[in-house]
N, C-alpha and C positions, 0 to 999 in steps of 0.2 A: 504494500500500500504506500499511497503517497507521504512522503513525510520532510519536510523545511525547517529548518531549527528557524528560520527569520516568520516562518509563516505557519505556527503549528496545527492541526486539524484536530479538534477536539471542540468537546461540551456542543454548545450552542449550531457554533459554525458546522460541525461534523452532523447535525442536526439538520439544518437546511441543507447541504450538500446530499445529502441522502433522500430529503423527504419534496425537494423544490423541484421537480421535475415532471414529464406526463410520460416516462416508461411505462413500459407493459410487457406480460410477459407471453410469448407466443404457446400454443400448447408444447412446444416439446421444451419449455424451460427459459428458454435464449431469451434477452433481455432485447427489447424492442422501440426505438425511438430515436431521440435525437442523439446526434454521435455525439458528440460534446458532454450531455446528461449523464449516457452508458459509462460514457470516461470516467466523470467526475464521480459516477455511482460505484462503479468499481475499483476504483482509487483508493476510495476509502473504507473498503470493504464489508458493504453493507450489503444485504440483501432484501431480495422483493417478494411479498408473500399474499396470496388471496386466500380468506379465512372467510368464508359465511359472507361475499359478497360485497368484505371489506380488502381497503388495500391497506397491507401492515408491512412497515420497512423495519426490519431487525438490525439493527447498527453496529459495525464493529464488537461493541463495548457488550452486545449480547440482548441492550435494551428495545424493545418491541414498542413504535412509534406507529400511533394508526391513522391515518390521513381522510380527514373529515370530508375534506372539497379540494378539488383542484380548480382552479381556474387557468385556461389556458394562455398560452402566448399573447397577450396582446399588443400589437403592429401599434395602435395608435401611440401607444405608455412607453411600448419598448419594456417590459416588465411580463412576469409572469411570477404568481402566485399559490401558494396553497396553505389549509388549515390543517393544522395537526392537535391531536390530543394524543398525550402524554402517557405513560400507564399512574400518573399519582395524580390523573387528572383534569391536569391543567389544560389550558390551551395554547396553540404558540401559530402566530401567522408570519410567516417566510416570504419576502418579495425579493426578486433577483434580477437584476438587471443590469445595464450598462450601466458605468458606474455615474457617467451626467444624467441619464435618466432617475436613478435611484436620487443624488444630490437633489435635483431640481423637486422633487416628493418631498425633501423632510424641508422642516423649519432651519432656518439656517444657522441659529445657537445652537442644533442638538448637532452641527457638522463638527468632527475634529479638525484643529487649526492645521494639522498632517494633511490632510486626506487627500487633495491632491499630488502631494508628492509622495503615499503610498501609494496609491494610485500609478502615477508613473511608476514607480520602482516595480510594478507587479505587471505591468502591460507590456 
């Protein structure tokens, strides 16, 4: 699996990498969708799972992530989305995007003073 000592993959972030995507799984298992997704899905070694008509991503770390809603691509945002519940319940919504699309969404206090030049450093 993927691993950066400058970019580590865990908690959170390991969480949307697994669960932000619209994979699917073909009947004979094969992971199905965007190349980019498949990469980033399997990088971090997580897996995809249909259980009673839900989709549940089991993470690396063993924990079982069950994805409420997808919303797909959208062209206009530049962004795509999905809800996930947790197994202790909670909820957690994942947006992922180009990173000016993502910037131009939030309030601009909640941007770090970094951000564009991780940004560069990671593109």
């Amino acid at each position: 699996s993927y691993r950066d000592e400058d970019c580590p993959v865990s908690g959170e972030l390991a969480s949307a990498m697994a669960c932000c995507n619209t994979l699917v799984q073909s009947n004979e298992g094969a992971l199905v969708g965007n190349a980019v997704d498949k990469i980033m899905f399997e990088a971090i070694g997580a897996t995809l799972n249909h259980h009673n008509g839900e989709i549940q991503i089991m993470e690396e770390s063993g924990r079982v992530v069950k994805v409420v809603k997808r919303h797909e691509f959208d062209h206009r945002r530049m962004t795509q989305s999905v809800i996930v519940e947790y197994p202790e319940g909670n909820f957690v919504v994942f947006v992922k995007g180009s990173a000016e699309s993502i910037k131009n969404r939030c309030l601009s206090e909640s941007i770090p003073k970094d951000f564009d030049d991780v940004v560069n450093k990671y593109s």
